[in-house]
N, C-alpha and C positions, 0 to 999 in steps of 0.2 A: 687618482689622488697623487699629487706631487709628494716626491722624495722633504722639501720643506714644511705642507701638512701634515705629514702622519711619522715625520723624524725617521732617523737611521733606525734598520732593525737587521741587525746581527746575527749569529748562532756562530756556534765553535764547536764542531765536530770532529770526532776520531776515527777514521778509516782505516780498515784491517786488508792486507793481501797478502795472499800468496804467493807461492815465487816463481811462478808464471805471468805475474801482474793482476790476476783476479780477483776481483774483492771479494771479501767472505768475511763473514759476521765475528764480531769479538770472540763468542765462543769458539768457533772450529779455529781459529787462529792461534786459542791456548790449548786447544785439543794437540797441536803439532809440535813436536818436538823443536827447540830452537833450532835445528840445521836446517828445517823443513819451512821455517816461516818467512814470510816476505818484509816488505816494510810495513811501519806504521806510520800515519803523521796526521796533528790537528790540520785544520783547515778553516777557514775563516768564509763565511758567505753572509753574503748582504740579500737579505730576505726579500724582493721585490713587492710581494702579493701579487695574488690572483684572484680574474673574480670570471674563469670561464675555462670548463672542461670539455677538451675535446678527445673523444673514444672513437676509433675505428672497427667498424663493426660486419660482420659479413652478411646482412640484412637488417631491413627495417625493425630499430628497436621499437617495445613497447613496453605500457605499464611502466614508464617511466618514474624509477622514488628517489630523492634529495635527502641527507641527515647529513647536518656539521653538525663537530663536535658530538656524534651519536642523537642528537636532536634529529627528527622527523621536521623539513622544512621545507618550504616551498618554494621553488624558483622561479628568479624574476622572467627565464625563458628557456624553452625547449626546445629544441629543432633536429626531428628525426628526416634521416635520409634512408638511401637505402645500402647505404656504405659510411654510416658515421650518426654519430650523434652527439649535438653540441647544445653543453648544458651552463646556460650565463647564470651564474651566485648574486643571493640579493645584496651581497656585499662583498669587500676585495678580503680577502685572508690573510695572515702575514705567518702565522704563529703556527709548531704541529698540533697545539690543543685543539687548530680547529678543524679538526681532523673532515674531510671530503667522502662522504660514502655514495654512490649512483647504483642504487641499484635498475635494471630494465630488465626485461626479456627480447632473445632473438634468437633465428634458428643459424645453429653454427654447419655449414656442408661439408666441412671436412675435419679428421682426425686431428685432434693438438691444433686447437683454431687458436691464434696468439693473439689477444688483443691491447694495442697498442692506445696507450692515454697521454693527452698533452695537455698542458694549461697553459693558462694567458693572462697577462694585463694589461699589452699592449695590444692594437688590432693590429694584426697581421703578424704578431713576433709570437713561436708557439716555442714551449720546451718541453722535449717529453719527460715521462715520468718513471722515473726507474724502480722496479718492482724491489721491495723487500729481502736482501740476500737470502735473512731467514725465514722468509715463506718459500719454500719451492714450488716452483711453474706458478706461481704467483697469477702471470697473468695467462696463464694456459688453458683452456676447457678441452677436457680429451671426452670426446665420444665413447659411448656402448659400444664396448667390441664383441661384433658378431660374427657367426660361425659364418661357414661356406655358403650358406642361404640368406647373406645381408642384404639389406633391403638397399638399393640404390634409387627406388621412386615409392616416395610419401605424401601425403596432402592431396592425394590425389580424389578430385572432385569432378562428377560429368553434370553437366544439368542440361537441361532435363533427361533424365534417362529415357523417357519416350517423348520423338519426338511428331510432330503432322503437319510436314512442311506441306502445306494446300495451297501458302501463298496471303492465310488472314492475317498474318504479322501474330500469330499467337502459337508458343513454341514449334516455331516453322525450322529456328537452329538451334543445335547442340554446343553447349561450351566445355571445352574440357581444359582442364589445369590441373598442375601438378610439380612438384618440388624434387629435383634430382641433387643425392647428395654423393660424396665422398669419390667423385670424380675432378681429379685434378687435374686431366690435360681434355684439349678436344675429343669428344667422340661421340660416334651418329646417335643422334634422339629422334626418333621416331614414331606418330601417329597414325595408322591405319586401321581400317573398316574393314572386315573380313565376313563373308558368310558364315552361316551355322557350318555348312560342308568345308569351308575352307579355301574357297577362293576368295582373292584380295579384290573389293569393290572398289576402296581408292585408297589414297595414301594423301592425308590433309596435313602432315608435316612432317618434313626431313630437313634436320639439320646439323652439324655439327655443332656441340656444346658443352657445356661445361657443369658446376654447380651450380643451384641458381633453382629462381622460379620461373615456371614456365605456363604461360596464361595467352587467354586472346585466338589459342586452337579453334576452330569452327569445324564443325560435319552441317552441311545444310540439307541432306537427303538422295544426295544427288550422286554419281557412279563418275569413275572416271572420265565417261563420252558425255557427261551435262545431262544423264536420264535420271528420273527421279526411281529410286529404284521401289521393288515392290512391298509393300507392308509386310512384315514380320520381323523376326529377329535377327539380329546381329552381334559381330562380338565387336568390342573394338581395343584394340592389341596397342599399349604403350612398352617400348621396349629402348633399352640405352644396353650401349656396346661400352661396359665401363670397363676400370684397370685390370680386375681380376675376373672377368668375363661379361658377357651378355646378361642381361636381366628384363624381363618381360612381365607384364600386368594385363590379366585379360579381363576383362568386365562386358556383362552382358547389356545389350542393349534395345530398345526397340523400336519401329519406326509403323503409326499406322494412320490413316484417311477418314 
């Protein structure tokens, strides 16, 4: 919508800071003693509208919900990735009454995940959205903080737990996935196959990694020399070298003809 359809739209705001230069909400600004306070001054902004939010996200959002204006609404389009989620308005906004709420779910892998929000009107011109002085960590989600025994692998799924690789194409391979979190720099994620007694039959993935999901693992039955090894049980040992130490997940598993 052209600046000539939908006329000039204005707002006249008053900005508070401190004498650092940081802004801060009208109140803690008369909280301070006059020596302690910074400048004020109105400011004049030309409303643009927008009619599309973009949220960075540290996986695939879902349960994707829409409210302007605290109305429950539908949007005209969704579009989840697995680092964002961009959500088009069935109409451009100008005004704060028509207030934007998104809510989604997604899983955050590390401590104080900051999620960043932009909108648009133009394609390709984004601005982000500056959180609310007076909500604190506004846009921050901090994690359950856990003791010395924190979990660094979640989601963790093998299927089939018994497998009969005979070669009929019916659970002949193992899929294993699994979600490592609150690891922030690289370091080794590893899958291997171990006997009941504790020797190591193979090792189906070594890598360096990070947080994140991790899918697409395979055990097909088979030993590190390509032999099919022999019916019974096994364990199979997921383990990450994270920041504050090693952590390992053993789960039983079994293999028969």
């Amino acid at each position: 919508m052209s600046e000539y359809q939908r006329g000039k739209v204005v707002q006249k705001i008053r900005r508070f800071y401190d004498q650092e230069g940081n802004e801060i909400t009208e109140e803690e600004w008369l909280e301070l003693v006059p020596e302690l306070r910074g400048e004020s001054e109105v400011v004049e902004q030309e409303i643009t509208g927008f009619n599309r939010v973009l949220v960075e996200t540290p996986s695939l959002a879902r349960k994707v919900e829409l409210r302007i204006g605290g109305e429950k609404t539908e949007p005209e389009e969704v579009e989840a990735r697995d680092d964002s989620l961009l959500v088009t308005l069935p109409r451009f906004l100008f005004t704060e009454e028509d207030s934007v709420e998104i809510q989604f779910e997604c899983i955050p892998f590390l401590n104080s995940t900051v999620f960043e929000a932009f909108v648009s009107g133009l394609a390709g011109s984004w601005q982000r959205v500056d959180p609310d002085p007076a909500v604190k960590s506004a846009t921050t989600v901090a994690l359950p903080a856990l003791a010395e025994e924190e979990r660094l692998i979640s989601n963790l799924k093998i299927e089939p737990r018994t497998i009969t690789p005979d070669g009929d194409g019916v659970n002949d391979i193992m899929n294993v996935r699994f979600t490592v979190v609150k690891v922030s720099k690289p370091r080794q994620v590893s899958v291997k196959i171990y006997s009941l007694g504790g020797d190591l039959v193979r090792t189906v993935y070594s890598q360096a990694g990070t947080t994140g999901n991790y899918s697409g693992i395979t055990w097909d039955g088979k030993d590190s020399s390509g032999h099919r090894v022999i019916p019974g049980l096994y364990l199979c040992v997921i383990k990450v070298s994270g920041d504050a130490g090693i952590k390992t997940v053993n789960k039983t598993i079994s293999v028969a003809y």
